[in-house]
HTML snippet that shows the backbone in 3Dmol.js (N, CA, C, O; Angstrom):
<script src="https://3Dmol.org/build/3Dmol-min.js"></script>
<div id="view" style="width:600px;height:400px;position:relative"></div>
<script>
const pdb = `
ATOM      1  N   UNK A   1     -92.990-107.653 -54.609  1.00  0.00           N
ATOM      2  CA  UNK A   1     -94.365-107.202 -54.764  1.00  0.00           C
ATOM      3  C   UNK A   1     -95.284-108.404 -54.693  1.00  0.00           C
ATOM      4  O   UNK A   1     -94.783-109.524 -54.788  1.00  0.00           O
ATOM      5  N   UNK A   2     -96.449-108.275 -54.550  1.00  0.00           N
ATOM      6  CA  UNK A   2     -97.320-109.261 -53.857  1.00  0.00           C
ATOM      7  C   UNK A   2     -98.679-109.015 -54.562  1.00  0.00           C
ATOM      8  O   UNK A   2     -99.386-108.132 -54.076  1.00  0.00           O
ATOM      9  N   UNK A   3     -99.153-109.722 -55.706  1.00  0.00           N
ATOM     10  CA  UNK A   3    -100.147-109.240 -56.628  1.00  0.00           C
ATOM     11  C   UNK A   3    -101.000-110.990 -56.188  1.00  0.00           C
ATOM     12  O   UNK A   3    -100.586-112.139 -56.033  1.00  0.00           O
ATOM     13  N   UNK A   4    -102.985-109.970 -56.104  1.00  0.00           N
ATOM     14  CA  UNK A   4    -103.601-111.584 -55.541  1.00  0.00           C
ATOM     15  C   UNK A   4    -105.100-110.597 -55.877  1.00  0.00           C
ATOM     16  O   UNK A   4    -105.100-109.414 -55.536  1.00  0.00           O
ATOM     17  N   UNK A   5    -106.120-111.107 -56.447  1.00  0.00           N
ATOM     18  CA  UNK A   5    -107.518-110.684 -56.347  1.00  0.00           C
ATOM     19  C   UNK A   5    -108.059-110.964 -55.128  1.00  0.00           C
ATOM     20  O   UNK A   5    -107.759-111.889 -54.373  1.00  0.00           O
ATOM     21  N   UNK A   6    -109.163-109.808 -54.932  1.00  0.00           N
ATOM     22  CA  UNK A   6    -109.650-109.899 -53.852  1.00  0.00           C
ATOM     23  C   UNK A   6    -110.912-109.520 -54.147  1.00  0.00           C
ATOM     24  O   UNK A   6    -111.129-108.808 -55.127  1.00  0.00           O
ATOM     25  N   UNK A   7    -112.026-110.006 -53.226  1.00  0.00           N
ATOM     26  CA  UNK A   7    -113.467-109.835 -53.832  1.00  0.00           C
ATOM     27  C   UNK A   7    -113.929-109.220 -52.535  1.00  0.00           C
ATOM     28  O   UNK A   7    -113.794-109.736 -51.425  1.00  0.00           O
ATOM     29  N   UNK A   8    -114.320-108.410 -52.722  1.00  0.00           N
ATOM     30  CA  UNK A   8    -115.487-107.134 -51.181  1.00  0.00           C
ATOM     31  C   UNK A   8    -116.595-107.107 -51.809  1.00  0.00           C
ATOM     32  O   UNK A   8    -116.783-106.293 -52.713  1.00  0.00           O
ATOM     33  N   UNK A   9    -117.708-108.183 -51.354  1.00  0.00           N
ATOM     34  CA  UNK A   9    -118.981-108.143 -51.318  1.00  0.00           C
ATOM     35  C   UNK A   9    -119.969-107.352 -50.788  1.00  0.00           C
ATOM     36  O   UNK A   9    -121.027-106.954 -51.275  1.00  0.00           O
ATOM     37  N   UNK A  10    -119.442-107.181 -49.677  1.00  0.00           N
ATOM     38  CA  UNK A  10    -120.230-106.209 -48.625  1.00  0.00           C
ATOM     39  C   UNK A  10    -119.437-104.865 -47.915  1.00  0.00           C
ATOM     40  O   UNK A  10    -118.251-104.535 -47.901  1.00  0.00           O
ATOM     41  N   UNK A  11    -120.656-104.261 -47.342  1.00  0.00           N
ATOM     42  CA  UNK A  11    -119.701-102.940 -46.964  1.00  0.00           C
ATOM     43  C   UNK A  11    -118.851-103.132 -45.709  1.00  0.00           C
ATOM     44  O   UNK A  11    -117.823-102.507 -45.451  1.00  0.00           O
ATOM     45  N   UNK A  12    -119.409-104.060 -44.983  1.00  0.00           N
ATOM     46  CA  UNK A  12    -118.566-104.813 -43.803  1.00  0.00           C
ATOM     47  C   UNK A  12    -117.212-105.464 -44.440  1.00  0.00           C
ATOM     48  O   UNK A  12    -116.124-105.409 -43.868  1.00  0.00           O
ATOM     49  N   UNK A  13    -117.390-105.974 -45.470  1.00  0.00           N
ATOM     50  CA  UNK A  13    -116.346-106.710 -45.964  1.00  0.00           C
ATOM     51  C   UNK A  13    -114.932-104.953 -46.397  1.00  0.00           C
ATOM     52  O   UNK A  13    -113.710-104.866 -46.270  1.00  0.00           O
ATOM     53  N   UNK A  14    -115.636-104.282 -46.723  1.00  0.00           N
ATOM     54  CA  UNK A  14    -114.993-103.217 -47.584  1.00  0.00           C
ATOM     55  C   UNK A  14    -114.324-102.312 -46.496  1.00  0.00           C
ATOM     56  O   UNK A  14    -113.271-101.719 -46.728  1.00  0.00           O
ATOM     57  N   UNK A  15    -115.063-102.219 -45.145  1.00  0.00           N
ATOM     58  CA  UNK A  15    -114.604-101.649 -43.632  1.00  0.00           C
ATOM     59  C   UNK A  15    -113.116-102.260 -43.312  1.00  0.00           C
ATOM     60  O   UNK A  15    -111.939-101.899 -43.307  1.00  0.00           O
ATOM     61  N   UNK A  16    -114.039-103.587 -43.010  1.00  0.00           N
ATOM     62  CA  UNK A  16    -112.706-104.751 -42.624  1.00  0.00           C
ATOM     63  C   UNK A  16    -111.606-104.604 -43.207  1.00  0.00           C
ATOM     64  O   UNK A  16    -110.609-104.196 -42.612  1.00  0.00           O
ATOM     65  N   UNK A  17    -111.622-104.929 -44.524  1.00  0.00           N
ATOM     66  CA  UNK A  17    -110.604-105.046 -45.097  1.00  0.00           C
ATOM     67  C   UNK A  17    -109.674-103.353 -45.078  1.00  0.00           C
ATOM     68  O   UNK A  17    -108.523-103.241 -44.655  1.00  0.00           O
ATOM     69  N   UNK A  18    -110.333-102.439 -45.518  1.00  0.00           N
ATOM     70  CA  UNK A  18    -109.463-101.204 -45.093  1.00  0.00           C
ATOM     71  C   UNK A  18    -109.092-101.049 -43.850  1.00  0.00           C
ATOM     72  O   UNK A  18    -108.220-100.199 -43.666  1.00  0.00           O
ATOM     73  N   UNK A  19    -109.541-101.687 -42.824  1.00  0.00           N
ATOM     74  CA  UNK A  19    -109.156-101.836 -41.328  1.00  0.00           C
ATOM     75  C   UNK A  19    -107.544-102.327 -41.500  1.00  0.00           C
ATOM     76  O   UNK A  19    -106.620-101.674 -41.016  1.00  0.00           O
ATOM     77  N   UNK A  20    -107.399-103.263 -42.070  1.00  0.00           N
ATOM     78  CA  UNK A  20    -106.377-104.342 -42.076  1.00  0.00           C
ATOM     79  C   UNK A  20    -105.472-103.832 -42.569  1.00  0.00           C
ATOM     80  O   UNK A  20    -104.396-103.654 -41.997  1.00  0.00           O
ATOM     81  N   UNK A  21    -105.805-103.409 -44.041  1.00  0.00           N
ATOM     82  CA  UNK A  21    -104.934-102.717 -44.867  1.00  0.00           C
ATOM     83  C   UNK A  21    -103.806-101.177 -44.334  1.00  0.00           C
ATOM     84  O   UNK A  21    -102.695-100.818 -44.725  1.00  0.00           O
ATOM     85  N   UNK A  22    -104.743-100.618 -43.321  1.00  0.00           N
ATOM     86  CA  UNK A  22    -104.492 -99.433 -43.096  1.00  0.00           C
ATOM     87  C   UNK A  22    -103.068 -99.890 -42.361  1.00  0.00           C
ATOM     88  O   UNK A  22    -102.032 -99.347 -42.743  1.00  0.00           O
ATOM     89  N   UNK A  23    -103.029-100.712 -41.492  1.00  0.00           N
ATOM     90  CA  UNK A  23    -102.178-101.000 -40.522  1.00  0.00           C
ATOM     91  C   UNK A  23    -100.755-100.862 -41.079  1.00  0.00           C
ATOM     92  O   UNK A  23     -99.899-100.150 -40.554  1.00  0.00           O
ATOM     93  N   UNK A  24    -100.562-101.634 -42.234  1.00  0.00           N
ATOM     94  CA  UNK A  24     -99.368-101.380 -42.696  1.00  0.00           C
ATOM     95  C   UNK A  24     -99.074-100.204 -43.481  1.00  0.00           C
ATOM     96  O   UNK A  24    -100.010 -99.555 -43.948  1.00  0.00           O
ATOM     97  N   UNK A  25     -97.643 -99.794 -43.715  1.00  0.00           N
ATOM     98  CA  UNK A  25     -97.038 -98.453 -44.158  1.00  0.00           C
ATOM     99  C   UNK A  25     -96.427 -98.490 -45.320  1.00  0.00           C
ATOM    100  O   UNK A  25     -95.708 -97.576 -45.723  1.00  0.00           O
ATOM    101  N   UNK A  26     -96.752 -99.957 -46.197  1.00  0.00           N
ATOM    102  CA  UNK A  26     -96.385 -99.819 -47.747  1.00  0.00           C
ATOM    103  C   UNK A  26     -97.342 -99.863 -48.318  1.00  0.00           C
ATOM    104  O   UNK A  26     -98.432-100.296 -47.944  1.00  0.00           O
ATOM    105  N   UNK A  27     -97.061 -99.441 -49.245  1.00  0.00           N
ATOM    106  CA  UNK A  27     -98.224 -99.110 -50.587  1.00  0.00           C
ATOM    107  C   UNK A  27     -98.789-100.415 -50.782  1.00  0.00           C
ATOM    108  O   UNK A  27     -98.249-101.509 -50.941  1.00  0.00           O
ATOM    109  N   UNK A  28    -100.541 -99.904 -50.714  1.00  0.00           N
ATOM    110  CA  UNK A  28    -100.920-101.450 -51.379  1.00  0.00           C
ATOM    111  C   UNK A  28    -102.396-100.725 -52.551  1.00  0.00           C
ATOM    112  O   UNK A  28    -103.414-100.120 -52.214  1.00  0.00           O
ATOM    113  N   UNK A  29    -102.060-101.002 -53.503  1.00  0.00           N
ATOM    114  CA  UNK A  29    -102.983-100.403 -54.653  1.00  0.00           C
ATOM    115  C   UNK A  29    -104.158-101.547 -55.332  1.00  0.00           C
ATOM    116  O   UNK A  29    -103.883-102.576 -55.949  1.00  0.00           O
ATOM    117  N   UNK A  30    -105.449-101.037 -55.022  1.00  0.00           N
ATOM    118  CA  UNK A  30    -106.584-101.812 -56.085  1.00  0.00           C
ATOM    119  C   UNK A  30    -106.787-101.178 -57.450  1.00  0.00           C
ATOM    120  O   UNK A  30    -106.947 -99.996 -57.754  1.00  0.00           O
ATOM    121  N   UNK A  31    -106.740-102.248 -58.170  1.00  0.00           N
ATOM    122  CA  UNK A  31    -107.051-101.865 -59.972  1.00  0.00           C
ATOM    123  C   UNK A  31    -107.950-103.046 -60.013  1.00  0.00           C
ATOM    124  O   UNK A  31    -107.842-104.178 -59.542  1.00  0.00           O
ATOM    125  N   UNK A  32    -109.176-102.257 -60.944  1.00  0.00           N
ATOM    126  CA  UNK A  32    -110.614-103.019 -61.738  1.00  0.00           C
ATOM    127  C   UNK A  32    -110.726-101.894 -63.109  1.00  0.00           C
ATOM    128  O   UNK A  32    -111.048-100.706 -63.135  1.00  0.00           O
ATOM    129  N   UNK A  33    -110.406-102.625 -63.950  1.00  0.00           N
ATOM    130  CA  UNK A  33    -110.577-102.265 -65.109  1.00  0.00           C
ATOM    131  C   UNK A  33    -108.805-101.363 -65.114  1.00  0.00           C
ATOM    132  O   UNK A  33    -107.690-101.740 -64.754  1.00  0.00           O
ATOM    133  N   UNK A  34    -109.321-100.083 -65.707  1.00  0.00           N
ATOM    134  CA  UNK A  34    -108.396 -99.031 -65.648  1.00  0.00           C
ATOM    135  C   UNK A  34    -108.224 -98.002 -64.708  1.00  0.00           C
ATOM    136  O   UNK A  34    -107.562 -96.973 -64.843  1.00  0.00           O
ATOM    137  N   UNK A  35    -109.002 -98.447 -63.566  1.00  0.00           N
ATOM    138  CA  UNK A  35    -108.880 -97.501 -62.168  1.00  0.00           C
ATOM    139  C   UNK A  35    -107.779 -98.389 -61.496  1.00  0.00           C
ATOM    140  O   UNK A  35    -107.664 -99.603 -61.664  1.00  0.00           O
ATOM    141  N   UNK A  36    -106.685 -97.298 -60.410  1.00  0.00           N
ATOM    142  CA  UNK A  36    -106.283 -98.063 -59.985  1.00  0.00           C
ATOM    143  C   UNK A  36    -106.337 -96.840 -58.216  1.00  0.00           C
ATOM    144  O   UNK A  36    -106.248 -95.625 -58.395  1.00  0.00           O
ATOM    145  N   UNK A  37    -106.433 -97.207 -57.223  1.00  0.00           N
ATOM    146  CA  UNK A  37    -106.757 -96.340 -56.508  1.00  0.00           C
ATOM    147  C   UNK A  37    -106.067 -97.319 -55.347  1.00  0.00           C
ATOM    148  O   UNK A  37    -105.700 -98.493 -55.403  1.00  0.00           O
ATOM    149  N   UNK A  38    -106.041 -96.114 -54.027  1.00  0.00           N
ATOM    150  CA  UNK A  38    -105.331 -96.507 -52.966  1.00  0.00           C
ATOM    151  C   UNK A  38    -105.730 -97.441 -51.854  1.00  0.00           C
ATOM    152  O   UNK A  38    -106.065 -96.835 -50.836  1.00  0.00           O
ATOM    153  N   UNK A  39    -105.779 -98.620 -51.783  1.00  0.00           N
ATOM    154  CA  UNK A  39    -106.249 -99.799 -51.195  1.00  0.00           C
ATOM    155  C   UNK A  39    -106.904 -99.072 -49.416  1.00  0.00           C
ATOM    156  O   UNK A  39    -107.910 -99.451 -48.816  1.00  0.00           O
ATOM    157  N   UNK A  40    -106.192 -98.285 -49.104  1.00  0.00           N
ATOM    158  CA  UNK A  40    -106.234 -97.867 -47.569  1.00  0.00           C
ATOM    159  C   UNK A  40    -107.616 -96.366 -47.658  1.00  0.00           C
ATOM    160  O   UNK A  40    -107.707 -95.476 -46.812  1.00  0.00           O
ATOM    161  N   UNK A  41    -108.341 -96.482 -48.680  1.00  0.00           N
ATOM    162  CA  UNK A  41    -109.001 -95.020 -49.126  1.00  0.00           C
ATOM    163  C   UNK A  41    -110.501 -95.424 -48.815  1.00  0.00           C
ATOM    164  O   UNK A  41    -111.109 -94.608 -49.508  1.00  0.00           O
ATOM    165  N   UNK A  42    -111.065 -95.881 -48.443  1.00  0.00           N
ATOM    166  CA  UNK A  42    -112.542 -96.829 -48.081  1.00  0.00           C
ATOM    167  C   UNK A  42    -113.630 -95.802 -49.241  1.00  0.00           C
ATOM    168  O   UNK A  42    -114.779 -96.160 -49.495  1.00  0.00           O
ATOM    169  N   UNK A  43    -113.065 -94.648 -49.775  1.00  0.00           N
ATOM    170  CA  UNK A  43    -113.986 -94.021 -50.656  1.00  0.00           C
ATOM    171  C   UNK A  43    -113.640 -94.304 -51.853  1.00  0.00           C
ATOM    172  O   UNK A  43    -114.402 -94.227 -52.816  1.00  0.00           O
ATOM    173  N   UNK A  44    -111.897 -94.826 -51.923  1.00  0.00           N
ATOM    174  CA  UNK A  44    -111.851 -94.897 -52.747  1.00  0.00           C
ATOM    175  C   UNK A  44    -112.666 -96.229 -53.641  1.00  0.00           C
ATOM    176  O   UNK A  44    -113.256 -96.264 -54.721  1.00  0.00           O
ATOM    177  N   UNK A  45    -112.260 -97.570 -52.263  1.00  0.00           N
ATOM    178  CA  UNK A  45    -113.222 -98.689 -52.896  1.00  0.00           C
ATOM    179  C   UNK A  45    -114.313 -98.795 -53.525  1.00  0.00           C
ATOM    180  O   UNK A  45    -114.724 -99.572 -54.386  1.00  0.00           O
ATOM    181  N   UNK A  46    -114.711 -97.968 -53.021  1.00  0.00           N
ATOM    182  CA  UNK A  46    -116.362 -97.891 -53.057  1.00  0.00           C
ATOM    183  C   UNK A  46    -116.675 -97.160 -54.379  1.00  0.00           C
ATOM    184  O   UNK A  46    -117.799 -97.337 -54.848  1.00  0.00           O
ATOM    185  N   UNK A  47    -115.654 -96.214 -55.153  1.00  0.00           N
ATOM    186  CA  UNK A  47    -115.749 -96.408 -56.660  1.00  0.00           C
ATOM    187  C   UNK A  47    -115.266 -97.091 -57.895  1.00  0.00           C
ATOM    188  O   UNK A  47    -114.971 -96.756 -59.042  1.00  0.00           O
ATOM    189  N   UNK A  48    -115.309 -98.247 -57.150  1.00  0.00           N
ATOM    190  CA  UNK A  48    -114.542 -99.554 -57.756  1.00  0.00           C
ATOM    191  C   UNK A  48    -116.022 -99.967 -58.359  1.00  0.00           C
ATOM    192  O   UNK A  48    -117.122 -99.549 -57.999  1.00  0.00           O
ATOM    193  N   UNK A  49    -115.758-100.750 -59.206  1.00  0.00           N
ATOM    194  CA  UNK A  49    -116.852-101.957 -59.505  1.00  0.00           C
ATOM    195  C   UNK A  49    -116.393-103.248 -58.466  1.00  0.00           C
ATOM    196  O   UNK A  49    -115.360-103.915 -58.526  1.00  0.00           O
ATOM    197  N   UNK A  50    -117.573-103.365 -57.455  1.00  0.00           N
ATOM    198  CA  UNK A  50    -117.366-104.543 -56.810  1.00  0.00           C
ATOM    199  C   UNK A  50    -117.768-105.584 -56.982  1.00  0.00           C
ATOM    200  O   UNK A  50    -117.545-106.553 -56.257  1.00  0.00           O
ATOM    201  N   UNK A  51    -118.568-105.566 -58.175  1.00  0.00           N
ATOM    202  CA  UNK A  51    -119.407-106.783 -57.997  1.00  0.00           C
ATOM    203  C   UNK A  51    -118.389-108.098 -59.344  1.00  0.00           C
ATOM    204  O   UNK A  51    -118.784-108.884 -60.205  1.00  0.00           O
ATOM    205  N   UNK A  52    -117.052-107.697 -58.843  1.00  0.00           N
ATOM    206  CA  UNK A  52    -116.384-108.526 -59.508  1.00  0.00           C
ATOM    207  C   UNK A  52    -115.225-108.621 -58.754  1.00  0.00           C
ATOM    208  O   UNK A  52    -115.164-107.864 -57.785  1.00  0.00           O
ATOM    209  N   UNK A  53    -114.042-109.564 -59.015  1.00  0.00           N
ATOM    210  CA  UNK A  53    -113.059-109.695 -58.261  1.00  0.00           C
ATOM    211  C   UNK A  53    -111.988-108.231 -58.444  1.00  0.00           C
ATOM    212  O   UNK A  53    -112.233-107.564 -59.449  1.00  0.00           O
ATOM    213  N   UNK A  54    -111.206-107.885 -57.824  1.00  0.00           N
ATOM    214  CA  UNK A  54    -110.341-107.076 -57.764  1.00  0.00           C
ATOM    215  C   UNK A  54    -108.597-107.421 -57.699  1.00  0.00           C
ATOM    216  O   UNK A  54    -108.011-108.218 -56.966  1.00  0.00           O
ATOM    217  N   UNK A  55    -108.044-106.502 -58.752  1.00  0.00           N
ATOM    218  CA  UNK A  55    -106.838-107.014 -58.195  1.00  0.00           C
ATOM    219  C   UNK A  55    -105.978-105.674 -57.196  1.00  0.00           C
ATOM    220  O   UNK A  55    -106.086-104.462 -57.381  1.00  0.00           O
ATOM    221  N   UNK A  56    -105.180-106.344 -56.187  1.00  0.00           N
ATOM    222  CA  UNK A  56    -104.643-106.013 -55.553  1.00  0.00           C
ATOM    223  C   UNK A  56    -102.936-106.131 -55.609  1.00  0.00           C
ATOM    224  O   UNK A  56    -102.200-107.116 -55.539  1.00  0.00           O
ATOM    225  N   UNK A  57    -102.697-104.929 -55.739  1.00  0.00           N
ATOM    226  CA  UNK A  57    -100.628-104.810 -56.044  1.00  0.00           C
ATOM    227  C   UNK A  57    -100.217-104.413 -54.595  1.00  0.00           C
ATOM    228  O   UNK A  57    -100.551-103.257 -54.335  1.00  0.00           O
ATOM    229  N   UNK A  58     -99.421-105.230 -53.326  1.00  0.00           N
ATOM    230  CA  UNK A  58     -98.923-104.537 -52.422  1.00  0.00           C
ATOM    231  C   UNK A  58     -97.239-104.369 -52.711  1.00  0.00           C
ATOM    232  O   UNK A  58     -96.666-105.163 -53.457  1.00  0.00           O
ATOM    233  N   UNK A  59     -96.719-103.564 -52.227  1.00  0.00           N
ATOM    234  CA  UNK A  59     -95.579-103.387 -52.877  1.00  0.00           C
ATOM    235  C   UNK A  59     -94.870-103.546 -51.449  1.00  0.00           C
ATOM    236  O   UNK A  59     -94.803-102.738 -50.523  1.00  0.00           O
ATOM    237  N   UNK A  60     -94.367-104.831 -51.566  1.00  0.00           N
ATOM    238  CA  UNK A  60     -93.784-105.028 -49.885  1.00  0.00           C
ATOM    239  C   UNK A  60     -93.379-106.369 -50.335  1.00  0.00           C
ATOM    240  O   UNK A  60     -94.184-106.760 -51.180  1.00  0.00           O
ATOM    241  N   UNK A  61     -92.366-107.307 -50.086  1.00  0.00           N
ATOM    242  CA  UNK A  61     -91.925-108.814 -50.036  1.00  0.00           C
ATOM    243  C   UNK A  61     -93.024-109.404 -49.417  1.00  0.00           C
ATOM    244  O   UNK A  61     -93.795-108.914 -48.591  1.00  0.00           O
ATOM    245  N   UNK A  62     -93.003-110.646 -49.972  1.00  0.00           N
ATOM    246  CA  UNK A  62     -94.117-111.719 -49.033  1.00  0.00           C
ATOM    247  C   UNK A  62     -94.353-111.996 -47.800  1.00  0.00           C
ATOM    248  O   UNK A  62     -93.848-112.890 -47.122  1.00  0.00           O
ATOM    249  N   UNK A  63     -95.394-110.954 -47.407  1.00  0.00           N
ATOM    250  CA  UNK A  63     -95.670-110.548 -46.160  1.00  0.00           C
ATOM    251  C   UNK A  63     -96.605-111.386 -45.828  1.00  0.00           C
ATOM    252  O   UNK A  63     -97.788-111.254 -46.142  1.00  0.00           O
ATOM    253  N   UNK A  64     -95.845-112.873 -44.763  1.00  0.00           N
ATOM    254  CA  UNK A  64     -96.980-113.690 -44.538  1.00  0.00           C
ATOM    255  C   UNK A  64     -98.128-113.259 -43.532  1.00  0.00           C
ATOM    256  O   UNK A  64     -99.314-113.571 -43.648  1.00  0.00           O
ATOM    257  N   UNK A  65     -97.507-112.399 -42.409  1.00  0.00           N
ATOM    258  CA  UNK A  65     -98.756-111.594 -41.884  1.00  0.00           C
ATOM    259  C   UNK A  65     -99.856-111.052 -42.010  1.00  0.00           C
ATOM    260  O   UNK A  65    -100.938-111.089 -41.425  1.00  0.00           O
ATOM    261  N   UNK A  66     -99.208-110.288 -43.282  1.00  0.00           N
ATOM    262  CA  UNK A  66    -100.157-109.657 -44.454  1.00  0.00           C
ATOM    263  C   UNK A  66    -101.309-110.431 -45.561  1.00  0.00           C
ATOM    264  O   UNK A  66    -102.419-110.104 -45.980  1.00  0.00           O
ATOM    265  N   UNK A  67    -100.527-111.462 -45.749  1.00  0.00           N
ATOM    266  CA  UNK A  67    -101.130-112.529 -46.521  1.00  0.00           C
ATOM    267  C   UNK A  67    -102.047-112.943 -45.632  1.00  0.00           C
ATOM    268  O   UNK A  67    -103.141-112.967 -46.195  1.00  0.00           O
ATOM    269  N   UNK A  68    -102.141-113.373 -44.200  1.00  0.00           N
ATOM    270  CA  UNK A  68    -102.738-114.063 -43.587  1.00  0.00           C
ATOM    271  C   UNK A  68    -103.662-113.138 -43.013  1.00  0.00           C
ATOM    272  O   UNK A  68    -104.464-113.614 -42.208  1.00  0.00           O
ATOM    273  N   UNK A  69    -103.712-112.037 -43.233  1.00  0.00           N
ATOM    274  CA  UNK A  69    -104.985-110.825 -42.250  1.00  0.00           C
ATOM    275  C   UNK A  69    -105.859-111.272 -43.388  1.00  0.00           C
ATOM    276  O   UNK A  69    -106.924-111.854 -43.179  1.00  0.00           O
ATOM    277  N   UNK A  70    -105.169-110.854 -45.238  1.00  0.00           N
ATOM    278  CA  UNK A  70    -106.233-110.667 -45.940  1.00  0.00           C
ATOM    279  C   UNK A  70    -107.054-111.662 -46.258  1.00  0.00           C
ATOM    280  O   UNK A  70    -108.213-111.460 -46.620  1.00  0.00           O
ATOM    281  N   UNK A  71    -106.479-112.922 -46.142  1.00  0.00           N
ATOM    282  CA  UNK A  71    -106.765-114.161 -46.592  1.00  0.00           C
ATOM    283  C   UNK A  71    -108.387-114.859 -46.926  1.00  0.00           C
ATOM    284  O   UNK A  71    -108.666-115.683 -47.797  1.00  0.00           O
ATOM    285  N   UNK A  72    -109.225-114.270 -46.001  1.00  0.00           N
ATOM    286  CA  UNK A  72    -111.148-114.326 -46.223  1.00  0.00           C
ATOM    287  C   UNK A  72    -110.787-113.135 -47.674  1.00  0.00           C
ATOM    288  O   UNK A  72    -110.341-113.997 -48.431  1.00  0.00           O
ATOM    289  N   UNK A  73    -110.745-112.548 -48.043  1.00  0.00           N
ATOM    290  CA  UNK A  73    -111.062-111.895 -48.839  1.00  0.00           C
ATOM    291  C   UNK A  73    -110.029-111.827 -50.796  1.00  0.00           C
ATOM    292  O   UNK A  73    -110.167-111.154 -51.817  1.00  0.00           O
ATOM    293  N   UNK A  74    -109.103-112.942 -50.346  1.00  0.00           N
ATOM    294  CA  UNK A  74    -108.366-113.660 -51.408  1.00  0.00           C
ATOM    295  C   UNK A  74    -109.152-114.517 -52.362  1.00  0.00           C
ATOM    296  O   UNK A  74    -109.463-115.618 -51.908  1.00  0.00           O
ATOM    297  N   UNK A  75    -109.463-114.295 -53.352  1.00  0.00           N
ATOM    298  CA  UNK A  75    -109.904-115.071 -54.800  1.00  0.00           C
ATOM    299  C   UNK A  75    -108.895-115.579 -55.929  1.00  0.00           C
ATOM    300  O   UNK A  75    -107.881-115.067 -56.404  1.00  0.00           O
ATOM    301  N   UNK A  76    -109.472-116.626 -56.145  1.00  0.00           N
ATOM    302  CA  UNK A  76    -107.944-117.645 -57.228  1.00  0.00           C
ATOM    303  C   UNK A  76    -109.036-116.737 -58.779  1.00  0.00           C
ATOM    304  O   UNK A  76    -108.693-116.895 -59.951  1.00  0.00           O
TER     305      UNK A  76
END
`;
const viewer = $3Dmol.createViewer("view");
viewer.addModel(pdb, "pdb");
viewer.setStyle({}, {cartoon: {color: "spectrum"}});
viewer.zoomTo();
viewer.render();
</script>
């Protein structure tokens, strides 16, 4: 599993990134606070609180591909 915050500032940013996400066929889940909703759901983001970092659970081995699409949108 592959756990990393991610910050979507914008709605371009929030497109993109479900663009990316969609591609692959394992589960990848956002949690902020006590929501935790389906990373690939672009409605679902959008009832996230964004105006803070997010964490992100993909449930897949270290997918450097994966790592490397999301990588603009990775926060330490």
């Amino acid at each position: 599993m592959v756990s990393v915050n991610v910050s979507l500032n914008t709605i371009n940013d929030v497109k993109n990134f479900v663009n990316i996400v969609s591609k692959y066929d394992f589960e990848i889940d956002l949690t902020s606070g006590r929501y935790v909703i389906d990373a690939k759901s672009i409605m679902g983001i959008f009832s996230l609180d964004l105006s803070k970092p997010i964490k992100l659970d993909a449930k897949c081995d270290k997918d450097a591909k994966f790592l490397e699409e999301i990588k603009p949108f990775i926060v330490k």
